[in-house]
Structure formats: C-alpha cells, structure tokens
N, C-alpha and C positions, 0 to 999 in steps of 0.2 A: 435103431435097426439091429435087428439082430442075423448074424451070418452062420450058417451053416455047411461043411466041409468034412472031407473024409482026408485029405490031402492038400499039395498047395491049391493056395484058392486067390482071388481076387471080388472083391465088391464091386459092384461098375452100376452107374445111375444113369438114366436118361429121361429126357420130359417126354410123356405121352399121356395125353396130347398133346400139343406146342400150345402153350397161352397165347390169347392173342393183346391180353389188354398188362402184360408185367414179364418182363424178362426172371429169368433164376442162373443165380452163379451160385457154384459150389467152392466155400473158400476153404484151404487149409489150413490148421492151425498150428503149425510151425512156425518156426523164423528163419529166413520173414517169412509175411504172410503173402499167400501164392492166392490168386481169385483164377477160378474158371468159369466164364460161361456155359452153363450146358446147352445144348442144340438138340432138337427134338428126331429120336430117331438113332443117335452116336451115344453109345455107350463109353462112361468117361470111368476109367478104376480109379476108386476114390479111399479103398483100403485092400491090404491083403494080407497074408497070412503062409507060415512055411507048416505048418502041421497041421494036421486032425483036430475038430473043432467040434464038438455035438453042438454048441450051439453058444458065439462072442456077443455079447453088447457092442457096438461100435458107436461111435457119438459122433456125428458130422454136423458141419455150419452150410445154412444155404441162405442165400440173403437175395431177396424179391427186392428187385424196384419196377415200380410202372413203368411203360412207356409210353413215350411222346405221344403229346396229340391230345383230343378232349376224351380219347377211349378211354386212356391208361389208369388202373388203380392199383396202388398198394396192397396183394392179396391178405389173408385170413391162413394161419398155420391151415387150419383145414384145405384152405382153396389152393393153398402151395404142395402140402401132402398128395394131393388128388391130379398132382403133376406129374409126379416122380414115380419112375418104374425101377426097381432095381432088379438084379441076378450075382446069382454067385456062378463063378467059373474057374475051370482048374488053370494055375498058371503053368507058364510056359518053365 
C-alpha cells in the first residue's frame, strides 16, 4: 500500500464488501503481536504518519481464515485484496 499525505495522516482499512465464505484480521507486527478483526463498513487505522508524505510504501499483514460451515474457503491474495478498501485521513 502505498499512502499519500500532505500533513498528519492515518491509513485506515475496511472490508467492502463483507465476505461471506472467510473472515480477515488485520495483524500487527509489533511485540507482541496485536490481531484485529476487521468488520465490514468500520474503518480500522492501521498506520500513520506526523508529516508530509508524496507518497510511503507501508507493509501490512492480513491473515484470512474460512468460516464455519461447508461454505467457508481459504481465500486467494487476489480474493483477499478485492476485500479491502482503504483511505488516507488527516489525523487529529
């Protein structure tokens, strides 16, 4: 992902559409390691920034598992990318 910013900023992700056959968390990779589930709809800030930026690489983890039931499958990078909306927003 790449973020673009004039000022402070925030990265914030959200699923759109909601999957119906694999849940998506968003893990960080600090210590320790923090998982969020995202929800479809709720923008989650998943990086941010105190300056002017023309334009960061940012490197995020999202880790897809199925869910329950005979629906559920393990997506495809592609099928997991086609989930995720992101925005850039000035912080507070």
């Amino acid at each position: 992902m790449t973020a673009q910013a004039n000022s402070k900023w925030q990265l914030q992700v959200t699923l759109n559409p909601a999957p119906t056959d694999f849940l998506v968390i968003w893990v960080e990779s600090r210590s320790p390691i923090l998982a969020h589930p995202l929800t479809a709809g709720v923008y989650q800030t998943v990086a941010s920034g105190t300056g002017a930026t023309p334009g960061q690489n940012i490197a995020l983890l999202f880790n897809a598992n199925k869910t329950t039931g005979t629906g559920g499958f393990v997506p495809t990078a592609a099928q997991l990318a086609a989930v995720l909306s992101y925005r850039v927003v000035a912080a507070p």
